[in-house]
C-alpha positions as CSV (number, residue, x, y, z in Angstrom):
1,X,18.9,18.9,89.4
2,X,21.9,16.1,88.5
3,X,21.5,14.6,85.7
4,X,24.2,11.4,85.9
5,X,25.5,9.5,82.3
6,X,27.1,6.6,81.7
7,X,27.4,8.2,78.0
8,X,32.2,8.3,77.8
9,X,31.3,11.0,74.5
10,X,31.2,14.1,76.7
11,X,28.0,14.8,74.5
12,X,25.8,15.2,77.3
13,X,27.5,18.5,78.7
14,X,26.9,19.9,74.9
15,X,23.9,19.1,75.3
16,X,23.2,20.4,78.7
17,X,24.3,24.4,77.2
18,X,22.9,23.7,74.2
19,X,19.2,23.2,75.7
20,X,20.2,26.0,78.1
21,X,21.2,28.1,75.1
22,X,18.0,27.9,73.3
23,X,15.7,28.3,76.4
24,X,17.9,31.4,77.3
25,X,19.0,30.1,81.1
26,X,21.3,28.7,83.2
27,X,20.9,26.4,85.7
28,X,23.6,27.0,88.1
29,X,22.3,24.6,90.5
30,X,22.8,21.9,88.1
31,X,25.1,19.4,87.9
32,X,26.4,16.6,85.4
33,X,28.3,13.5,86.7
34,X,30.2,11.1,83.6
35,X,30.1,8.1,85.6
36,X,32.5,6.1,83.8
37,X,34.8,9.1,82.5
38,X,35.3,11.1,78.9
39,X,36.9,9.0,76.3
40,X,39.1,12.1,74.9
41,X,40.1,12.7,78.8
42,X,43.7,11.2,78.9
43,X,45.3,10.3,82.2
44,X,48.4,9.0,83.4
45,X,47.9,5.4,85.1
46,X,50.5,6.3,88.5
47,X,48.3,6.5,91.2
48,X,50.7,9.3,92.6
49,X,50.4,11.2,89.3
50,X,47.6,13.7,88.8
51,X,48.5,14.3,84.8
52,X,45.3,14.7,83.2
53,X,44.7,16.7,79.7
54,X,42.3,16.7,76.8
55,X,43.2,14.9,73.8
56,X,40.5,14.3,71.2
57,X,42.6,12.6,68.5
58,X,41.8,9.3,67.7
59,X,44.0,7.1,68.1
60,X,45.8,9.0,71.2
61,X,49.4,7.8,69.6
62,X,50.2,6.8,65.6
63,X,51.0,3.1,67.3
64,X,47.3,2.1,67.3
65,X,46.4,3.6,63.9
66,X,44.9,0.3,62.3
67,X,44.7,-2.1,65.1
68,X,40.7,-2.0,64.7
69,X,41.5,-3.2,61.7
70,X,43.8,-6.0,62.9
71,X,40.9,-7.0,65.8
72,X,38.4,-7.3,62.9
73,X,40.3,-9.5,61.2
74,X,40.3,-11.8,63.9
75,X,43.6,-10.9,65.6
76,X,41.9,-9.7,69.0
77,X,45.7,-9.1,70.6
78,X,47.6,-7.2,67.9
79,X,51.1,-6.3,69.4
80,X,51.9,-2.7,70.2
81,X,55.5,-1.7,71.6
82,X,55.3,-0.6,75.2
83,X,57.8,2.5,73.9
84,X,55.7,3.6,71.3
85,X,52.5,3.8,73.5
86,X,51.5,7.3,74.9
87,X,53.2,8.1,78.1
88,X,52.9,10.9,81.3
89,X,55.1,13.9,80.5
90,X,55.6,14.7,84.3
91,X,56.3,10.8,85.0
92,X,56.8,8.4,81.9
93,X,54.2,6.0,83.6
94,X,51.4,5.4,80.2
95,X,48.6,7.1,80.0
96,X,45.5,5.6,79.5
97,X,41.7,7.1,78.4
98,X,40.1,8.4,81.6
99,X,37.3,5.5,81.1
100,X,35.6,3.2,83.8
101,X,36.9,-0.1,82.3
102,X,35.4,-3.5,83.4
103,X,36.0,-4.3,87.0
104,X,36.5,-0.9,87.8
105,X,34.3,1.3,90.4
106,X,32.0,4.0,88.9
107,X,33.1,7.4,89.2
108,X,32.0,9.5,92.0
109,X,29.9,6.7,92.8
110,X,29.4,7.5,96.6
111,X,27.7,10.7,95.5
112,X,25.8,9.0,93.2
113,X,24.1,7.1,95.8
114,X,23.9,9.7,97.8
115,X,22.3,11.9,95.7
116,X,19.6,8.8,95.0
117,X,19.1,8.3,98.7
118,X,17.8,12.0,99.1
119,X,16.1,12.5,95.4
120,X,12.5,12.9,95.2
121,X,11.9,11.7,91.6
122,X,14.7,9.5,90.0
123,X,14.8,8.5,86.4
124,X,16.7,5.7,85.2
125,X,16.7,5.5,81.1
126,X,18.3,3.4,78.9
127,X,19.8,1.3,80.5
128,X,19.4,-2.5,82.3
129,X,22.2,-1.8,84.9
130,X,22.9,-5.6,84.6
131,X,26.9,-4.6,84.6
132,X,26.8,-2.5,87.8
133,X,24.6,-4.9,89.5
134,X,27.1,-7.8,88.9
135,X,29.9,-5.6,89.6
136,X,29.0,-5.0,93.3
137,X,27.5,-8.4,93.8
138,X,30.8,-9.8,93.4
139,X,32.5,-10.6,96.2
């Protein structure tokens, strides 16, 4: 069984060995695929640099603390320093959440449709895959 989110909470893997927990097995033949990313996975935006770590502080960096505040208030641009931004320890390049943003390609997305292609019985809940649609329909 694969069981694919677009959740970016890394909930659904709790979820996953929690369910697997209480029912007292394992399914080793599972597997979960976070389309667009984890939001506390950090990663450095070189595409030669493969720096990748856990970080579930929010904000990543003291230079955002506030700035939802700012966007509420109506300024949706609030200025943060490029220096005091989080950057790559192994190449000084900014790191950025490990998220699918807007105009990017879904994660692993080749194997998602592959894995559609040969599925017997495919579920699609909670969402109205609008987005994704008008993402590849885009030329």
């Amino acid at each position: 069984m694969v069981h694919i989110t677009q959740n970016v909470d890394g909930l659904c893997s709790k979820a996953i060995a929690e369910v697997e927990s209480q029912i007292g097995e394992s399914s080793s033949d599972s597997e979960l695929i976070e389309m667009h990313g984890r939001l506390f996975d950090v990663v450095c935006t070189a595409h030669d640099c493969d720096y990748h770590e856990y970080k579930p502080e929010s904000p990543i960096c003291p230079a955002l603390a506030g700035t939802e505040l700012t966007v509420a208030e109506g300024d949706l641009e609030p200025v943060v320093r490029r220096a005091d931004l989080p950057h790559c320890p192994k190449c000084g390049q900014l790191l950025r959440p490990d998220v699918v943003w807007f105009g990017e390609r879904p994660k692993r997305i080749h194997k998602i449709f592959d894995i559609a292609d040969q599925a017997d019985l495919c579920l699609i809940i909670g969402t109205s895959a609008l987005v994704f649609t008008l993402f590849f329909s885009i030329k």
